[in-house]
VOPAGU-2260 file (C-alpha; in pm, 1 decimal, decimal comma):
REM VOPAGU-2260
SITE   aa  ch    i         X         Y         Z
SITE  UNK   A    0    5782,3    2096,3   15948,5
SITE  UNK   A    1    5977,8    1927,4   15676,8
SITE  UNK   A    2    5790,8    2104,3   15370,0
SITE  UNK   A    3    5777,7    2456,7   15473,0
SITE  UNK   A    4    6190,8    2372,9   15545,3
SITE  UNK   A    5    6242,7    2248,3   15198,1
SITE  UNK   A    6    6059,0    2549,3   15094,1
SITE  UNK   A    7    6247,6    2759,6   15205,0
SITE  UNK   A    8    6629,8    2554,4   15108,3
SITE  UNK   A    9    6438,4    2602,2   14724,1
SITE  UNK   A   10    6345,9    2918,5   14774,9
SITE  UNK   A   11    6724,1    3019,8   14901,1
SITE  UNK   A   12    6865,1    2845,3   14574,9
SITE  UNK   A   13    6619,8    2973,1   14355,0
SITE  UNK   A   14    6721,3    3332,9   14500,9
SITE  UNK   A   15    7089,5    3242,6   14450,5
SITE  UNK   A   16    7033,0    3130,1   14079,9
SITE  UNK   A   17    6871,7    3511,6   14013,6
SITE  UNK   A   18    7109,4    3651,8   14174,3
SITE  UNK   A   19    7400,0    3513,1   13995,4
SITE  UNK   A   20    7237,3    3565,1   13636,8
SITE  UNK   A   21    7206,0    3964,1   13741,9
SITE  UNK   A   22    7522,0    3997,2   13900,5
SITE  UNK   A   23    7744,9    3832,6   13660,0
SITE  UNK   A   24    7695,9    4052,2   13340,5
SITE  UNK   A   25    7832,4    4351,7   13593,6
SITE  UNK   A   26    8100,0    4143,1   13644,7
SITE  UNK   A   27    8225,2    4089,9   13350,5
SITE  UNK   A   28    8157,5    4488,4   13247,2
SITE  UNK   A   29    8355,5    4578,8   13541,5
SITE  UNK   A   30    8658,5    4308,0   13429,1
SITE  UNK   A   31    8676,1    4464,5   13089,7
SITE  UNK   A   32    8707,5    4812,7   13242,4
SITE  UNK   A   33    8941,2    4733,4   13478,1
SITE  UNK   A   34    9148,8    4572,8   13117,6
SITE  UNK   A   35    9128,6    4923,8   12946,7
SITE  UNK   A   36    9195,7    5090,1   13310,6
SITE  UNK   A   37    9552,2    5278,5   13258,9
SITE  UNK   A   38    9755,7    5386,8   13636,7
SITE  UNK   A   39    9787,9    5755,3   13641,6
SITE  UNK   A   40   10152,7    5866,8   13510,8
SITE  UNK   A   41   10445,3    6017,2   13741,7
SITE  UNK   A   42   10473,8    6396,1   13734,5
SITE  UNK   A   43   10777,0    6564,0   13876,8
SITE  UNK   A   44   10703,9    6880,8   14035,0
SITE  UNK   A   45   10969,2    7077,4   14224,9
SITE  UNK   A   46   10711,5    7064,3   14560,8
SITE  UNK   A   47   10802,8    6685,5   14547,5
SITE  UNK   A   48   11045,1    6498,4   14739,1
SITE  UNK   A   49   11162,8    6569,3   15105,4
SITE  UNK   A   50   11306,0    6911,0   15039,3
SITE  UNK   A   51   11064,6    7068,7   14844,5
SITE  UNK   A   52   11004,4    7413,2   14675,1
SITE  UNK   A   53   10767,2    7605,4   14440,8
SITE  UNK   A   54   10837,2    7654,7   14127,3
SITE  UNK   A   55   10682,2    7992,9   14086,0
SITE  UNK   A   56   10733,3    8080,5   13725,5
SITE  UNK   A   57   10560,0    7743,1   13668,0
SITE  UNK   A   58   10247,3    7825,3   13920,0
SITE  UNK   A   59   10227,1    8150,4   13727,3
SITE  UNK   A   60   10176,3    7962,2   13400,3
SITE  UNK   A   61    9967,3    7708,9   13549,0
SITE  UNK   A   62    9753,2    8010,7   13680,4
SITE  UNK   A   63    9740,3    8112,2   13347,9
SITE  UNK   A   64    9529,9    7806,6   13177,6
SITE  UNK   A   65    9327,2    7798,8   13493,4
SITE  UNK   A   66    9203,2    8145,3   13347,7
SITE  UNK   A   67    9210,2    8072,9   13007,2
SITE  UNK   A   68    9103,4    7732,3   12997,3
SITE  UNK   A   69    8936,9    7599,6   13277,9
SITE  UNK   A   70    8822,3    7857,0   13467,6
SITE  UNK   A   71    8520,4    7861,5   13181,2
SITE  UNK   A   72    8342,8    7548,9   13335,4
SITE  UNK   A   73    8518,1    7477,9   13730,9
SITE  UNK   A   74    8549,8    7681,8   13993,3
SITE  UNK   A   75    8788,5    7785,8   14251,1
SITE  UNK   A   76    8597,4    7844,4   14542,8
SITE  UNK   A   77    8854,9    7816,8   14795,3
SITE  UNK   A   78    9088,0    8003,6   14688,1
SITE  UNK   A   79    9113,5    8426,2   14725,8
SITE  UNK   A   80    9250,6    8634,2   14473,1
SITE  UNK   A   81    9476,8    8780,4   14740,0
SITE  UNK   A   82    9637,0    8444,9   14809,8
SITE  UNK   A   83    9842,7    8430,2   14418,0
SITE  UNK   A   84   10089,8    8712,5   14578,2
SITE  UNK   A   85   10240,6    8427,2   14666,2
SITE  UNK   A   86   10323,8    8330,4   14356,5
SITE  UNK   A   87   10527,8    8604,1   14308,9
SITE  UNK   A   88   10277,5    8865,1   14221,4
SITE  UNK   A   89   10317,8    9258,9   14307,3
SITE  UNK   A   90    9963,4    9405,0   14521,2
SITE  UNK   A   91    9872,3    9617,0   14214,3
SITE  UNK   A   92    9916,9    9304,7   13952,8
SITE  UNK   A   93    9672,5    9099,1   14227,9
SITE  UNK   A   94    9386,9    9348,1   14214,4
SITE  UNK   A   95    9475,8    9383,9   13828,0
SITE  UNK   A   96    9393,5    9037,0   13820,1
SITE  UNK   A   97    9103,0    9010,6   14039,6
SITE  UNK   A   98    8973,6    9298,7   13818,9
SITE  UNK   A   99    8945,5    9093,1   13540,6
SITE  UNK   A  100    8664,2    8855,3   13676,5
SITE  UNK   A  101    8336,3    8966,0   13766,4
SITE  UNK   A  102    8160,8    8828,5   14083,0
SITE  UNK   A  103    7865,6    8827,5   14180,5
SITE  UNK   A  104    7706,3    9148,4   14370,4
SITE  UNK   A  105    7393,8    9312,6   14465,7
SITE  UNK   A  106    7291,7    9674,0   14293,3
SITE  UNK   A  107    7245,1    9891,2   14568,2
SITE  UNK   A  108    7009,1   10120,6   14408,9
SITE  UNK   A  109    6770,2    9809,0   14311,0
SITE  UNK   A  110    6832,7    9514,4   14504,2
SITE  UNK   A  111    6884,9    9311,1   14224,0
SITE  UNK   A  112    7156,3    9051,8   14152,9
SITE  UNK   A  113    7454,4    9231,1   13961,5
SITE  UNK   A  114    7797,4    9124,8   13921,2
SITE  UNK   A  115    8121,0    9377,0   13981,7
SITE  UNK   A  116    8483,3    9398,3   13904,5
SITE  UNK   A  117    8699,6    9149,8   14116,4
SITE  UNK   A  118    8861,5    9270,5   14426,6
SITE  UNK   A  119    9191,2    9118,5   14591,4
SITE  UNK   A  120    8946,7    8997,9   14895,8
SITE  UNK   A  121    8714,8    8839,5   14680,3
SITE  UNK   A  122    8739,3    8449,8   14600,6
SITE  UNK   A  123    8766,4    8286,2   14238,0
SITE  UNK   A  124    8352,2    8301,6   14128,8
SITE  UNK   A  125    8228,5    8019,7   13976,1
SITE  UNK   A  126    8144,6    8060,0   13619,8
SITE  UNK   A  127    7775,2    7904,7   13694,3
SITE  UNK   A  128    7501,0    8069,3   13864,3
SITE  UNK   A  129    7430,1    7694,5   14049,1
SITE  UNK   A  130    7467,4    7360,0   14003,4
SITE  UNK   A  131    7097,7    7371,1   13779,1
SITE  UNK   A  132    7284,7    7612,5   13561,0
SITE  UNK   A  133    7625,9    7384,3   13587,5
SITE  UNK   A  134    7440,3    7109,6   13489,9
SITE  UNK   A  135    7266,5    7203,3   13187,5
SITE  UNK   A  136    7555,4    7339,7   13035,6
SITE  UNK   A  137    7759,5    7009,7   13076,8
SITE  UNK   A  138    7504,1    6731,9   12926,3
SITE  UNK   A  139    7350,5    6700,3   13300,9
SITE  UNK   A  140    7755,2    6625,0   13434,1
SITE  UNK   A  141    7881,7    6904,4   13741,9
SITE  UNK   A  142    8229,7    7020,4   13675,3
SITE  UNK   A  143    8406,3    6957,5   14007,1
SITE  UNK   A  144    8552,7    7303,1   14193,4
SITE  UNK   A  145    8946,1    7229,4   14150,5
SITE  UNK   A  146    9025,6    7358,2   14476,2
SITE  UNK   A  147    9140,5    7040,0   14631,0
SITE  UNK   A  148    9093,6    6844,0   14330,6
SITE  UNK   A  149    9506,5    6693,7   14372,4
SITE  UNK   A  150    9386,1    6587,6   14719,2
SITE  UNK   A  151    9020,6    6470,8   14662,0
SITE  UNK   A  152    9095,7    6220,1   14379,1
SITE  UNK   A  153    9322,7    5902,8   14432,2
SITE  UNK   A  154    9625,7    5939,3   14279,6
SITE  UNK   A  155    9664,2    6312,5   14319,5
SITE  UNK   A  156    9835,3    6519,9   14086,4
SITE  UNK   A  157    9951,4    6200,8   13877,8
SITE  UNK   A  158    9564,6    6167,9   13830,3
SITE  UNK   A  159    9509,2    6487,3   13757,1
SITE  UNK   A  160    9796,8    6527,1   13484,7
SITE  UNK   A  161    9740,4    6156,1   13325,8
SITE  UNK   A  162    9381,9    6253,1   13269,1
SITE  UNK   A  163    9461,1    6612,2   13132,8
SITE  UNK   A  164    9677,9    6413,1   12851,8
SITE  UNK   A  165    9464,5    6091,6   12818,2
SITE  UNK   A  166    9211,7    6159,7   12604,9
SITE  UNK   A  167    9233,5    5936,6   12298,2
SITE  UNK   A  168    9045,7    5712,6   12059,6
SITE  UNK   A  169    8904,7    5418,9   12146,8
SITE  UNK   A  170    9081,7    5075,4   12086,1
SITE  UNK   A  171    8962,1    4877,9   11835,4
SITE  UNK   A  172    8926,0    4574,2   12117,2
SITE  UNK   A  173    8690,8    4800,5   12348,1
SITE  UNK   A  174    8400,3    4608,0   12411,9
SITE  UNK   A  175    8098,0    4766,7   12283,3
SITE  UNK   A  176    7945,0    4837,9   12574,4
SITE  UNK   A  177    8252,1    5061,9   12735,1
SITE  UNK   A  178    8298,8    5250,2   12410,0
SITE  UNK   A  179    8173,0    5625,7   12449,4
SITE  UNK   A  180    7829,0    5731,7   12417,3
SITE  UNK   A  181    7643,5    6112,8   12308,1
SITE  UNK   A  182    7879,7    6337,7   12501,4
SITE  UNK   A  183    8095,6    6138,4   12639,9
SITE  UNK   A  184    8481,7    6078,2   12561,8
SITE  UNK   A  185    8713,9    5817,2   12563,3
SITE  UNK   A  186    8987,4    5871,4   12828,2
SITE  UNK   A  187    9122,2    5520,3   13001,2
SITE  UNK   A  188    9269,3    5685,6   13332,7
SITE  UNK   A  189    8939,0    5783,2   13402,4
SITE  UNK   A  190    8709,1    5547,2   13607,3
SITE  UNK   A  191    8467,8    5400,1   13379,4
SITE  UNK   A  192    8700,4    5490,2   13080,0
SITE  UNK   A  193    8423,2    5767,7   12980,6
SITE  UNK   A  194    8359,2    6122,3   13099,6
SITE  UNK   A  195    8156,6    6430,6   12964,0
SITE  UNK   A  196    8479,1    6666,9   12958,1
SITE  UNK   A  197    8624,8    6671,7   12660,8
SITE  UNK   A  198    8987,3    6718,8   12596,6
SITE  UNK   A  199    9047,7    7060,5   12731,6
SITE  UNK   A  200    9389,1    7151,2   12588,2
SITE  UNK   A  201    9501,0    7207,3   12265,8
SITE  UNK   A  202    9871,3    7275,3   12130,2
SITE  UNK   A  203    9938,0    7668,8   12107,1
SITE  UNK   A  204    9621,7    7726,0   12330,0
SITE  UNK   A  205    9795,5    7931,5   12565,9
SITE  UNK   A  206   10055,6    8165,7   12507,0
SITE  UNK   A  207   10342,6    8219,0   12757,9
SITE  UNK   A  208   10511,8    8545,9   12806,7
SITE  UNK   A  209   10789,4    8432,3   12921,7
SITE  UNK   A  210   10807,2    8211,8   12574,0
SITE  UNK   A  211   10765,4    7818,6   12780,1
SITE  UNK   A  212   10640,6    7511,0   12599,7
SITE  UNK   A  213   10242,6    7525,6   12515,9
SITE  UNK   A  214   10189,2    7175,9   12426,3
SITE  UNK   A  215    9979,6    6924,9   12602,8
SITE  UNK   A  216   10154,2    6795,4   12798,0
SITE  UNK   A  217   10377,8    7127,4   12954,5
SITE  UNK   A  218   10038,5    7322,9   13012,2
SITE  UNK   A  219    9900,0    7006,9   13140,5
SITE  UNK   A  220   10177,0    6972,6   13391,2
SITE  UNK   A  221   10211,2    7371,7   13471,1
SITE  UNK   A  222    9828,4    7372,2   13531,2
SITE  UNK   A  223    9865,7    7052,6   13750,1
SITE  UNK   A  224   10131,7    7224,8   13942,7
SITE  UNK   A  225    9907,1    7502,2   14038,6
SITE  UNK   A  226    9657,6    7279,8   14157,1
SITE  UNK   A  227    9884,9    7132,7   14378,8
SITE  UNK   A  228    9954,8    7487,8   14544,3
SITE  UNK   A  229    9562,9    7552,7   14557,4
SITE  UNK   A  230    9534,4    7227,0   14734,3
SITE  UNK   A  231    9818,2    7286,2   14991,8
SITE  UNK   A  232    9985,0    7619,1   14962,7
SITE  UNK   A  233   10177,2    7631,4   15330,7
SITE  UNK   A  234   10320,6    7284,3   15229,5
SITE  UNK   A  235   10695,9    7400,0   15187,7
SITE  UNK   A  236   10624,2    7602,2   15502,6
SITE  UNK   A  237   10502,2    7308,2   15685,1
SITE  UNK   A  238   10771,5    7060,3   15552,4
SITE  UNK   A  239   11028,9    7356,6   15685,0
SITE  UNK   A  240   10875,7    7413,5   16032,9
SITE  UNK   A  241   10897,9    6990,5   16054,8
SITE  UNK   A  242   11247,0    7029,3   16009,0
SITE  UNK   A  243   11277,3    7311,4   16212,5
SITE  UNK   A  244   11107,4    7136,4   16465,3
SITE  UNK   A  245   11303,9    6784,8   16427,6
SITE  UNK   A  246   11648,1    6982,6   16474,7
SITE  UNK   A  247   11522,2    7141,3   16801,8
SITE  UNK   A  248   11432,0    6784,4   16944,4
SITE  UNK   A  249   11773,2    6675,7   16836,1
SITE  UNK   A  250   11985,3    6911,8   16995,4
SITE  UNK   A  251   11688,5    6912,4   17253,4
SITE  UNK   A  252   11788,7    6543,7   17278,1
SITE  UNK   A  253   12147,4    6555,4   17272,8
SITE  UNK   A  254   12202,4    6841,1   17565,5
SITE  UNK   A  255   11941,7    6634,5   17760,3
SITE  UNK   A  256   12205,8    6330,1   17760,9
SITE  UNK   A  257   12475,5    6531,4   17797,0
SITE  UNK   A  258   12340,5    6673,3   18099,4
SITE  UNK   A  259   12255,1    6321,6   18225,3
SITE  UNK   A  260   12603,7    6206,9   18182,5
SITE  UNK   A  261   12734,3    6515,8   18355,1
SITE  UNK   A  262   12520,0    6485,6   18663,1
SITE  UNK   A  263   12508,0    6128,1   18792,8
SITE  UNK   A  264   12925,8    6114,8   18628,3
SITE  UNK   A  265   13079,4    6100,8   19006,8
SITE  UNK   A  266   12788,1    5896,4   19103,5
SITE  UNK   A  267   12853,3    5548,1   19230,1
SITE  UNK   A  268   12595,2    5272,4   19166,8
């Protein structure tokens, strides 16, 4: 009984001892990134704060580089071209819009796949055929549909904006191990510091008509803004109907007591 025990007290060390000289190395790679690791920045939008609003000239632009910029490798999938007249849009500048992407169809006459001109009750089409195609456009890394990107990743739109602008060289102290491979690029608000994107803005890439900043860091924030609406658009509704709501119960409240007082007034305890 006593040697099959001490058998197994080695065999528990000797598991320990492996386990340790595997583990630690991953340790000490995820210390190091965690040194490098940058918090996402604050961005002030105007749908912040308790009373908040859309900025619409701002969602327009941020519509804008969606188009122009990243519309070429994410998708939208969520979102209907019908839903921008929010943004301020007129009917016939929606389906002018939707117009300019092509979906995908079915010819009629053959019963092949086709693609057609946008319509206002269509939804943003990806810009792959499927995730195969996705994939082997993007060094075997799937663009993520931005839909609900400000509500799928921690740290929201702060996230979303930080990594838009933090795409930089690599410090001279990065271990050599965390320092970016084939494809990849350094950005330190992103996880593991490296990601297959590369920097997707540019100064002067887009050009405003209305004649707005187009440096990095505007188009990153107009862009981030829009995202934000994609993500949520009833959110000033829903922050108005809460108030709404909380006044009723107030005054609800208040005439309730009032009544109260008035009825049991001449009553004696």
């Amino acid at each position: 009984m006593v040697r099959p025990l001490g058998f197994l007290v080695g065999l528990g060390f000797i598991t320990a001892l492996v386990l340790a000289i595997l583990t630690t190395p991953l340790a000490n790679e995820h210390n190091a990134t965690h040194e490098f690791h940058k918090h996402p920045e604050k961005l002030k939008l105007a749908s912040d704060g308790l009373v908040p609003h859309w900025d619409k000239a701002q969602l327009q632009r941020g519509m804008q580089v969606y188009k122009e910029v990243c519309s070429a490798c994410h998708s939208l999938h969520l979102v209907a071209f019908r839903d921008i007249g929010e943004l301020g849009y007129t009917e016939g500048q929606v389906k002018a819009f939707a117009k300019g992407f092509q979906v995908p169809s079915i010819n009629p006459d053959t019963g092949e796949p086709a693609t057609r001109d946008g319509l206002s009750s269509d939804y943003f089409p990806s810009p792959y055929a499927n995730e195969t195609a996705a994939r082997a456009a993007n060094n075997n890394a799937l663009p993520p549909d931005l839909s609900l990107i400000t509500k799928a990743r921690e740290g929201g739109k702060d996230y979303v904006y930080s990594l838009l602008t933090g795409f930089q060289n690599p410090p001279a102290n990065l271990p050599a191990e965390l320092k970016p491979g084939t494809g990849l690029h350094y950005n330190p608000y992103f996880a593991n510091l490296n990601l297959a994107m590369a920097p997707p803005l540019t100064k002067g890439q887009v050009t405003f008509a209305d004649g707005s900043p187009n440096d990095v860091k505007s188009m990153a924030a107009d862009v981030t803004a829009f995202l934000v609406w994609t993500a949520e658009p009833k959110l000033v509704k829903r922050v108005q109907v809460g108030y709404a709501a909380f006044l009723f119960l107030l005054i609800f409240s208040v005439l309730t007591y009032l009544s109260y007082r008035n009825i049991w007034a001449d009553k004696k305890h």
